[in-house]
DSSP file (Angstrom, degrees, kcal/mol; ACC not computed):
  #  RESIDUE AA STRUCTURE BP1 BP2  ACC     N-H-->O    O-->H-N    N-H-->O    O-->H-N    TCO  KAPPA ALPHA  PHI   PSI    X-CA   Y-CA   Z-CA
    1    1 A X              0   0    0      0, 0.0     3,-0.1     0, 0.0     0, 0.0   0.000 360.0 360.0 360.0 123.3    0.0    0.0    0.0
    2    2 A X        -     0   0    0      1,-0.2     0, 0.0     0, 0.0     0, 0.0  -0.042 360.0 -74.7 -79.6-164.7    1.5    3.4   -0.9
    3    3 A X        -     0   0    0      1,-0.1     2,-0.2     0, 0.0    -1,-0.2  -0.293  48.0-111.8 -71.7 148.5    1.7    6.6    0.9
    4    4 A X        -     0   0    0     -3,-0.1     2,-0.2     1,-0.1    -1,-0.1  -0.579  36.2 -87.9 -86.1 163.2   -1.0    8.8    1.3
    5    5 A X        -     0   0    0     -2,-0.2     2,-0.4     1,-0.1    -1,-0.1  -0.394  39.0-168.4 -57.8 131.4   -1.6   12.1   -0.2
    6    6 A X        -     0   0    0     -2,-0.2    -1,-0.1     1,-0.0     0, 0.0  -0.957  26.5-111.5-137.2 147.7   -0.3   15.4    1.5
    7    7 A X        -     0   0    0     -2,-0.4     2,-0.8     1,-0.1    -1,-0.0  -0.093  20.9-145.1 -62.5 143.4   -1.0   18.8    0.7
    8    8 A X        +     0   0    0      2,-0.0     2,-0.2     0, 0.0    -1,-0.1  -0.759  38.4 149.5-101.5 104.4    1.8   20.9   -0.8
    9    9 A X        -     0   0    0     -2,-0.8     2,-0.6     1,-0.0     3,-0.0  -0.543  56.4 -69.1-126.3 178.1    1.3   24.3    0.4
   10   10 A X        -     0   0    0     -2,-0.2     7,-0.0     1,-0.0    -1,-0.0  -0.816  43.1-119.7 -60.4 104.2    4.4   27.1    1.2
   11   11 A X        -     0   0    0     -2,-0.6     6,-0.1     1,-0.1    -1,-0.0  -0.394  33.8-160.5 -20.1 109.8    7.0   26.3    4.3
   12   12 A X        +     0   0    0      1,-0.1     2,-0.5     4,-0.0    -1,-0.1   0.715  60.6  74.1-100.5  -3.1    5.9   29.5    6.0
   13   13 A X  S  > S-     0   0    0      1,-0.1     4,-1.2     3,-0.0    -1,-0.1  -0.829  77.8-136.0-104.9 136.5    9.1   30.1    8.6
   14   14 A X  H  > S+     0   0    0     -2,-0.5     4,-1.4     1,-0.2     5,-0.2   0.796  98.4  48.4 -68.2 -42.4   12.0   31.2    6.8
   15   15 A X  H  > S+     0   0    0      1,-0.2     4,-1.6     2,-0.2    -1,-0.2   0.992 114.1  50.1 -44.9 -61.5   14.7   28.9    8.5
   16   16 A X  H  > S+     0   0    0      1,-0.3     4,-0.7     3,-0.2    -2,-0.2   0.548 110.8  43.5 -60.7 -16.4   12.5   25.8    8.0
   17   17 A X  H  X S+     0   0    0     -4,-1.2     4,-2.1     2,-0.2    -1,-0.3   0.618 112.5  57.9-107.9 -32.8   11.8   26.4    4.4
   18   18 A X  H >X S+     0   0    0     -4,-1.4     4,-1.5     1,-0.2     3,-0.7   0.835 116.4  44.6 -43.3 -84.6   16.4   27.5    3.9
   19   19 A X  H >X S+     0   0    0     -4,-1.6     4,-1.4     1,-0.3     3,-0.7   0.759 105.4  47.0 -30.1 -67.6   16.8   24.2    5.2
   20   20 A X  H 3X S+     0   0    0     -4,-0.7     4,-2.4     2,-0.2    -1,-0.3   0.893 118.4  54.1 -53.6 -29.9   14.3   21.8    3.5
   21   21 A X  H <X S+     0   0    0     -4,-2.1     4,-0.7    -3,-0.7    -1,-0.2   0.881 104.7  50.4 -74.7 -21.2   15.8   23.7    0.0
   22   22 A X  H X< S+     0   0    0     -4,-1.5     3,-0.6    -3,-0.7     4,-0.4   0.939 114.0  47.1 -90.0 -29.4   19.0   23.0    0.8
   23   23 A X  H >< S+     0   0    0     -4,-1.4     3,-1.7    -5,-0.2    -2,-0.2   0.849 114.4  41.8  23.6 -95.8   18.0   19.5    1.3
   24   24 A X  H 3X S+     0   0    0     -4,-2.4     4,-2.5     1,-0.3    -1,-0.2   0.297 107.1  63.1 -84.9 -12.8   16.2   19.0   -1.4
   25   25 A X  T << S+     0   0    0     -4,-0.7     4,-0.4    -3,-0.6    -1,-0.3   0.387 103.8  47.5 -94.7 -22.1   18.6   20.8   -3.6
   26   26 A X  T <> S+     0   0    0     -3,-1.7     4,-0.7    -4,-0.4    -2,-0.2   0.351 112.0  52.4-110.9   0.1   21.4   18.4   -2.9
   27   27 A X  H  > S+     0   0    0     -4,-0.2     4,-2.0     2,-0.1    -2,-0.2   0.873 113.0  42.3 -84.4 -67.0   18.8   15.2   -3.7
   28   28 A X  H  X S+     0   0    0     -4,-2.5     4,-2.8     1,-0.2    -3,-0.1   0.815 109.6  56.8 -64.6 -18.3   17.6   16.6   -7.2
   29   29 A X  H  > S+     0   0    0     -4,-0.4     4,-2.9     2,-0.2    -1,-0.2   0.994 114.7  51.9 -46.2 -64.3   22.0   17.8   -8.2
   30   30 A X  H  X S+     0   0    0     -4,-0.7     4,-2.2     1,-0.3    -2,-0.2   0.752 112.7  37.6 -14.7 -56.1   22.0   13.5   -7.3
   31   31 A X  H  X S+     0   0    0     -4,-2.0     4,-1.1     1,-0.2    -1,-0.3   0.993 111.4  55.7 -79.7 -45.4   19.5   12.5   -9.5
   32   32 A X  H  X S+     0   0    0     -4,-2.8     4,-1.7     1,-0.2    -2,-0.3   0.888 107.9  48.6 -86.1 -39.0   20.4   14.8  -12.1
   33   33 A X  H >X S+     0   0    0     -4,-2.9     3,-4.1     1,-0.2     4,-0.8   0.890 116.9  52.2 -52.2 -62.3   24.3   13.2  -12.1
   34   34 A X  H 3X S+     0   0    0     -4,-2.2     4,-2.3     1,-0.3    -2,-0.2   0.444 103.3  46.9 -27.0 -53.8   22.4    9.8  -12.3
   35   35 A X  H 3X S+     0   0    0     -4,-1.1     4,-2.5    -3,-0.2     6,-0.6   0.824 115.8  52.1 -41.2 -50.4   20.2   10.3  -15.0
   36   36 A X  H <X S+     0   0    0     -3,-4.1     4,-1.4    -4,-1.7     5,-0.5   0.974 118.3  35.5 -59.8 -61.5   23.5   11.6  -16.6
   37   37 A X  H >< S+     0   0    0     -4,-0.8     3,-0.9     1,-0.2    -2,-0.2   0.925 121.3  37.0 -26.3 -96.2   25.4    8.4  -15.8
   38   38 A X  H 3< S+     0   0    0     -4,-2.3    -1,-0.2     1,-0.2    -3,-0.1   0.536 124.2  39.6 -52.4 -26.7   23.4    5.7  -16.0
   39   39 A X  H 3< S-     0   0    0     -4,-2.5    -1,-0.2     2,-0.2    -2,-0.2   0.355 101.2-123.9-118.6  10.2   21.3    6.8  -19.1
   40   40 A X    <<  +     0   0    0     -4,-1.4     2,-0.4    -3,-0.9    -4,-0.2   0.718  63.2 128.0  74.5  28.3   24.2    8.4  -20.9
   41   41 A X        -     0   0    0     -6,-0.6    -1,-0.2    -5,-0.5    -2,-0.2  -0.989  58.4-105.7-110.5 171.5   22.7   11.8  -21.3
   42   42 A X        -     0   0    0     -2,-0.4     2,-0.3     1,-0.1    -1,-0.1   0.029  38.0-178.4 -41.1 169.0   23.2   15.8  -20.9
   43   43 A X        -     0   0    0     16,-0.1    16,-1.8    17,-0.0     2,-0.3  -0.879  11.6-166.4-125.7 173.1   21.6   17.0  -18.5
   44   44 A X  B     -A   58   0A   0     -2,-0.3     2,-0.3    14,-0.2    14,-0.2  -0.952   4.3-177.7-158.1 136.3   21.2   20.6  -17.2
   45   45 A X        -     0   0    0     12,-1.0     2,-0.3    -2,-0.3   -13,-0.0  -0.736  13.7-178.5-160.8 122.1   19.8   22.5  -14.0
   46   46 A X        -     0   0    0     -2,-0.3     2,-0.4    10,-0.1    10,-0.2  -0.692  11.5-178.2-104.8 138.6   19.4   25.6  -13.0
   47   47 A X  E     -B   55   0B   0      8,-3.3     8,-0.9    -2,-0.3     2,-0.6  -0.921  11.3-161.3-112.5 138.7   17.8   26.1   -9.0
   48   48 A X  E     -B   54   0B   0     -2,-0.4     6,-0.2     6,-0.2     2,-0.0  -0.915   9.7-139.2-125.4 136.4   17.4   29.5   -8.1
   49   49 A X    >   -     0   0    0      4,-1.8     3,-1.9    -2,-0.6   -31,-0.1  -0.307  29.3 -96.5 -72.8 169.8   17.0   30.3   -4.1
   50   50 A X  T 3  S+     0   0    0      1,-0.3    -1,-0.1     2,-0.2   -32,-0.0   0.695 131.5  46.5 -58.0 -23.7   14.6   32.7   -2.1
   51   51 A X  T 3  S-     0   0    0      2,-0.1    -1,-0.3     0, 0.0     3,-0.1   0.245 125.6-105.3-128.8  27.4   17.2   35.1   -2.1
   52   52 A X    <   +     0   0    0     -3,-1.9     2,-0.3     1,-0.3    -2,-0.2   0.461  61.7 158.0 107.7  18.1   18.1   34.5   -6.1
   53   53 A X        -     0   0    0      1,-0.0    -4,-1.8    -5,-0.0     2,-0.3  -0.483  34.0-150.0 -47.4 111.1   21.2   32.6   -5.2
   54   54 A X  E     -B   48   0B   0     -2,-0.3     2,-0.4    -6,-0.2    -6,-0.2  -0.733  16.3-171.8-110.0 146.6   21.4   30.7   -8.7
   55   55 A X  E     -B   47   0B   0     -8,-0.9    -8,-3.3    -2,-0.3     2,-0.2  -0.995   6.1-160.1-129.6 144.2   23.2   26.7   -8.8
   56   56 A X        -     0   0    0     -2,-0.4     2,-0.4   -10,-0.2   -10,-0.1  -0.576  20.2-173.7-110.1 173.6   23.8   25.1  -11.6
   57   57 A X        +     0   0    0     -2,-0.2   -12,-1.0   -14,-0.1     2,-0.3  -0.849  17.1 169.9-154.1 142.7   24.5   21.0  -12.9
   58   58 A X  B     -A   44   0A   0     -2,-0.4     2,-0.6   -14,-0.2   -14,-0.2  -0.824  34.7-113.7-161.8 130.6   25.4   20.7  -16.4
   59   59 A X        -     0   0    0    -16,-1.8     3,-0.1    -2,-0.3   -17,-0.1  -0.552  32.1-109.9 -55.4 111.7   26.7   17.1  -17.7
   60   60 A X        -     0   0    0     -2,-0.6     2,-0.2     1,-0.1    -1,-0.1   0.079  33.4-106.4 -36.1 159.2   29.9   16.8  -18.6
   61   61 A X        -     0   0    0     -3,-0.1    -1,-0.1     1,-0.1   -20,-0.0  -0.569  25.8-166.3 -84.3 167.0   30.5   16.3  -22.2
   62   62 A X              0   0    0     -2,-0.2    -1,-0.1    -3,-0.1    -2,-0.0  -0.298 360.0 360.0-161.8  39.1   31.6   12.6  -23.0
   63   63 A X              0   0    0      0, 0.0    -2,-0.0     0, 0.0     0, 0.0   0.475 360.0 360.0-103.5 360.0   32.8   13.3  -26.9
């Protein structure tokens, strides 16, 4: 049996919501090398933070 649904609303205290991004911000960089890896292509991803901090991922080239 899977999970149930839960609403996806805003993290309204500002610590608690830094935190969950930076978090969550180092899971999807993960997947995105994986996807790169395993399935042999580019990828690219740009995050921007609440306070417009921009990170990037780009796949190496492999020519």
């Amino acid at each position: 049996m899977g999970r149930g649904k839960i609403e996806i609303k805003r993290i309204e205290n500002s610590s608690n919501r830094q935190v969950t991004y930076s978090k969550r911000k180092n899971g999807i960089l993960k997947k995105a090398k994986e996807i790169s890896v395993l399935c042999d292509a580019q990828v690219s991803l740009i995050l921007f933070g609440a306070s417009g901090k921009m990170h990037e991922y780009i796949s190496p080239s492999t020519t």
